[in-house]
C-alpha positions as CSV (number, residue, x, y, z in Angstrom):
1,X,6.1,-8.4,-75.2
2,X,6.8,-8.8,-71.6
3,X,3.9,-9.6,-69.3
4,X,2.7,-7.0,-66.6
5,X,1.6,-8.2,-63.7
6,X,-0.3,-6.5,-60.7
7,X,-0.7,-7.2,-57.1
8,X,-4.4,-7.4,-56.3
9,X,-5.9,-6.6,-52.8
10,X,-5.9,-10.0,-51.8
11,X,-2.1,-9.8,-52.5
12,X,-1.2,-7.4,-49.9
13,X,-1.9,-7.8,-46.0
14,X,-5.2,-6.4,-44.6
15,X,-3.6,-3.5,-42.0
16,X,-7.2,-3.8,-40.4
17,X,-6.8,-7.2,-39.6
18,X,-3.1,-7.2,-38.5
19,X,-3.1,-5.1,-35.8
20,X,-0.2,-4.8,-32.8
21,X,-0.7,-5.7,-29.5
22,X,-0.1,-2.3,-28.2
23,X,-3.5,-1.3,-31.0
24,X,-5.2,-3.8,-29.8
25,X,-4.7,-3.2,-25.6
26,X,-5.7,0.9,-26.5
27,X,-8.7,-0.5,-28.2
28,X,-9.7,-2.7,-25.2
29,X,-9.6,-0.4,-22.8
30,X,-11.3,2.1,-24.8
31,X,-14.1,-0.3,-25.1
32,X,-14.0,-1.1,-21.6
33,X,-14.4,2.7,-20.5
34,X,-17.6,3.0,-23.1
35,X,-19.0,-0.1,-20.9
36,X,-18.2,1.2,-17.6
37,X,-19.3,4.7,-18.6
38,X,-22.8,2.7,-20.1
39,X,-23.1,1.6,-16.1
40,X,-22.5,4.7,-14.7
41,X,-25.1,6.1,-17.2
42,X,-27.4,3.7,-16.6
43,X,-26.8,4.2,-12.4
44,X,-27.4,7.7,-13.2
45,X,-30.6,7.4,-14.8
46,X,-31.9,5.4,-11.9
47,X,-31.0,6.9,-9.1
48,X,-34.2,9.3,-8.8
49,X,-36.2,6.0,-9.3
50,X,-34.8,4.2,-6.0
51,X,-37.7,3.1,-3.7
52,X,-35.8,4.0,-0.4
53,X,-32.8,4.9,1.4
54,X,-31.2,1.4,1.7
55,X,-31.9,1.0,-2.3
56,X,-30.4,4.7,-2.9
57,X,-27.4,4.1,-0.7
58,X,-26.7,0.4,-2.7
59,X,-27.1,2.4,-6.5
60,X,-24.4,5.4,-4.8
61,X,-22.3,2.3,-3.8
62,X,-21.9,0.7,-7.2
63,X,-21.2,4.5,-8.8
64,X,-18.8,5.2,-7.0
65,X,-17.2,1.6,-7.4
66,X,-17.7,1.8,-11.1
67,X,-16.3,5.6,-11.3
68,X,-13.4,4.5,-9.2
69,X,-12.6,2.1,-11.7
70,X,-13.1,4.3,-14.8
71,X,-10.6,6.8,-12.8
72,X,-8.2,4.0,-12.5
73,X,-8.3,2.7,-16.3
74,X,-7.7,6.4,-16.8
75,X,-4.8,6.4,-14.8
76,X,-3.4,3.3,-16.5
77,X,-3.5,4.2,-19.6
78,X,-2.1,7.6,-18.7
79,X,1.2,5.6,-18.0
80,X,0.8,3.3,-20.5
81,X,1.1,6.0,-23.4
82,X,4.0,7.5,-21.2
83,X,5.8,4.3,-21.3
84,X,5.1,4.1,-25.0
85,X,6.4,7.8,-26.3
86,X,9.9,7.2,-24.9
87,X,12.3,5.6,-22.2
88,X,11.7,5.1,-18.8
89,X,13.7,6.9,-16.5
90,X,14.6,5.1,-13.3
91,X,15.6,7.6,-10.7
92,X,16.9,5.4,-7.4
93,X,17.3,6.0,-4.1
94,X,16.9,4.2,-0.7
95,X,14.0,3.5,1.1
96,X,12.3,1.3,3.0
97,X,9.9,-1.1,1.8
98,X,7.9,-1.0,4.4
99,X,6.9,2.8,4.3
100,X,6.7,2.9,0.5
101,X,3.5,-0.3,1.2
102,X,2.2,1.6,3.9
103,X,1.3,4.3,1.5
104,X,0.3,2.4,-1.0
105,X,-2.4,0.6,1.8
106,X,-3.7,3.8,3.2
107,X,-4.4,5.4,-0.3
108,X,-6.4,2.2,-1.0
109,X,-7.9,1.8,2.2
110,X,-11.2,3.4,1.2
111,X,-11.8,1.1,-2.1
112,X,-10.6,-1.6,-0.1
113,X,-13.6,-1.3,2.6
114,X,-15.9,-0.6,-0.5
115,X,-15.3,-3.4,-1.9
116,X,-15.1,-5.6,1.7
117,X,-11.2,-6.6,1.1
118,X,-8.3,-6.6,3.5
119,X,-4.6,-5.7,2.9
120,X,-2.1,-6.7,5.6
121,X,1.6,-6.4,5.3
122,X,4.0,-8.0,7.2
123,X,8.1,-7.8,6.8
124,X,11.2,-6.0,8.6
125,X,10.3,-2.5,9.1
126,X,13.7,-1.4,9.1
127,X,15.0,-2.8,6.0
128,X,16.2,-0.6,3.4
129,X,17.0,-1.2,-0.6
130,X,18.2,1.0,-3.2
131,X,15.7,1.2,-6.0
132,X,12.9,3.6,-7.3
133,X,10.4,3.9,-4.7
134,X,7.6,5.6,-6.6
135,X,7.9,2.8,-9.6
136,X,8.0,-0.1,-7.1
137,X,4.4,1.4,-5.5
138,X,2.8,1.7,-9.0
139,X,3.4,-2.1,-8.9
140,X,2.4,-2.9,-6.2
141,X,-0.7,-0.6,-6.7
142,X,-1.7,-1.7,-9.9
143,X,-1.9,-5.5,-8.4
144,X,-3.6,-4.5,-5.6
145,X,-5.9,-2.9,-7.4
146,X,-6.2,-5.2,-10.0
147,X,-7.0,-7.9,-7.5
148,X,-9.6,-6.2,-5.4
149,X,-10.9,-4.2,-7.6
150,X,-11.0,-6.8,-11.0
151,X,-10.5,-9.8,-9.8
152,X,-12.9,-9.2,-6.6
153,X,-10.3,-10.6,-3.8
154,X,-11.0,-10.4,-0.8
155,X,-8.1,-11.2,1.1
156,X,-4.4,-9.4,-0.2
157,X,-1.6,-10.6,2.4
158,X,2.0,-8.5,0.8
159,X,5.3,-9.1,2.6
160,X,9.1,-8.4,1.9
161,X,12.1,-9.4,2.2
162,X,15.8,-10.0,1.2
163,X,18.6,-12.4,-0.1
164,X,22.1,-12.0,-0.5
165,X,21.5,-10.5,-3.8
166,X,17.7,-9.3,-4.2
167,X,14.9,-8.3,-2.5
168,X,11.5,-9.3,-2.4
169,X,7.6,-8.3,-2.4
170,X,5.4,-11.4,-2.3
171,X,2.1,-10.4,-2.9
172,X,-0.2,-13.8,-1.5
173,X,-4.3,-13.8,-2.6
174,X,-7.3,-16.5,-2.5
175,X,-8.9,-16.5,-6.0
176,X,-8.5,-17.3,-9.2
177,X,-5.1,-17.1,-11.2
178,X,-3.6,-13.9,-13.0
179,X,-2.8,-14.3,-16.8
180,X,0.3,-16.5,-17.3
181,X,1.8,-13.6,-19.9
182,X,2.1,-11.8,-16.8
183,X,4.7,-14.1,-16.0
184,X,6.4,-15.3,-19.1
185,X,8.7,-12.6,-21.1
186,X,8.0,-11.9,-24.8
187,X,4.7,-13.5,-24.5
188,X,2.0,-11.2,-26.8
189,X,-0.6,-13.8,-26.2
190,X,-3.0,-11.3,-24.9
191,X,-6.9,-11.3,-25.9
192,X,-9.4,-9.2,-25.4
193,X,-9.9,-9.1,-21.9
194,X,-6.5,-6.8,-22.1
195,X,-8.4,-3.2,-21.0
196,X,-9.4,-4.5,-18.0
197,X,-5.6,-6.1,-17.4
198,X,-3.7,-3.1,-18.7
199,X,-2.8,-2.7,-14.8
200,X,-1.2,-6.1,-14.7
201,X,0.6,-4.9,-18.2
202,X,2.4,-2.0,-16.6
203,X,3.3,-3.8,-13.6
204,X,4.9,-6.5,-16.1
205,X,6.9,-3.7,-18.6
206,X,7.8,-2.0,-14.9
207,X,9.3,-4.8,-13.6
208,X,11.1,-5.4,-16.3
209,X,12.3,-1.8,-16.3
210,X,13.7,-2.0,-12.6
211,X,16.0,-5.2,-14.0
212,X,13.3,-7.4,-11.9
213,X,11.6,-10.1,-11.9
214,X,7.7,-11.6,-11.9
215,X,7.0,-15.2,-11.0
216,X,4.3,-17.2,-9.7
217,X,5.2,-18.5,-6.3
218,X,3.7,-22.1,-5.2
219,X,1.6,-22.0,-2.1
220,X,0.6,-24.6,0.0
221,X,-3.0,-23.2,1.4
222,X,-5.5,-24.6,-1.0
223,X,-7.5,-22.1,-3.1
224,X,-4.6,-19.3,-2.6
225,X,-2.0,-18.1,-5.1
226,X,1.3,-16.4,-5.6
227,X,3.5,-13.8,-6.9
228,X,6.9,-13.1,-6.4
229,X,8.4,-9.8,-7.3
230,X,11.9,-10.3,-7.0
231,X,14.3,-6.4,-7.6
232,X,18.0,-6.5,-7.5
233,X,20.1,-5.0,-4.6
């Protein structure tokens, strides 16, 4: 009589304990929307006990930073999911650097006083590249954000240029440094500080979209970092 053998549980792979990255970054940031949402509870419930104006103004100022940020992990994981349920089309067309940052500094103007940074920009006005503007600004908007508004940077210096055969955004910060799977291709090594970095995760699978390239870029000021966002002509 031939044997029968079956495969136990402890056969087979757990499914709850091998989980994608891309399970595990929607998890994060669903976990870190309960937490900011717990703050912006607990703001709420305290508000009518502030002892005075000064005290009342302080507890409106951390809402509104902490609802700005829910609004923005909203945002993100909006275009994470779009990015996820098909291809991303890259429409190009020229533009100029210069006026696509200038937008992207006067939208975040107001968190950017809220939170006592300072974004300056400095490159050729007038040069123009062939590319898509709009993803190019969610890049550069997501790290922007990302570093004033996670990281708590206070000073954001961007500039721009071009080579024979790219162009450039470097984007030049005191603080600490990003992530290195930011920079590296194929790295998955994320943890789970991932919902709060699923800006810098777009900007990474964007880049990579518009043929670019992300790289840390050596600078010589102690205390300040780096990155290079390099985009082909």
């Amino acid at each position: 009589m031939n044997d029968i053998t079956f495969e136990t549980a402890d056969n087979e792979p757990d499914q709850h304990q091998v989980q994608s990255p891309y399970l595990m970054m929607v998890q994060s940031v669903s976990h870190e929307l309960r937490s900011v949402f717990g703050i912006i509870s607990g703001m709420h419930s305290l508000l009518p006990l502030a002892s005075g104006e000064d005290e009342r103004r302080d507890m409106f100022h951390r809402l509104q930073n902490n609802t700005e940020y829910a609004a923005q992990l909203f945002t993100a994981l909006e275009d994470y999911c779009a990015m996820e349920t098909g291809p991303v089309q890259v429409e190009s067309s020229s533009f100029r650097p210069a006026g696509a940052l200038e937008y992207i500094r006067k939208k975040a103007q107001p968190m950017l006083e809220r939170r006592r940074a300072s974004l300056t920009l400095d490159g050729d006005r007038e040069m123009r590249v062939d590319g898509d503007e709009e993803k190019v600004q969610c890049i550069v908007r997501n790290l922007v954000f990302h570093l004033a508004g996670v990281a708590r940077v206070r000073d954001i210096a961007v500039t721009w240029g071009q080579s024979a055969h790219s162009w450039h955004v470097n984007v030049n910060y005191l603080g600490e440094p990003l992530p290195a799977w930011l920079f590296y291709a194929g790295d998955q090594s994320y943890d789970e500080s991932i919902g709060s970095h699923v800006g810098l995760l777009i900007v990474r699978r964007l880049v990579s979209v518009l043929g670019g390239k992300i790289r840390e870029m050596p600078v010589e000021t102690p205390g300040r970092r780096g990155i290079a966002l390099h985009f082909p002509l």
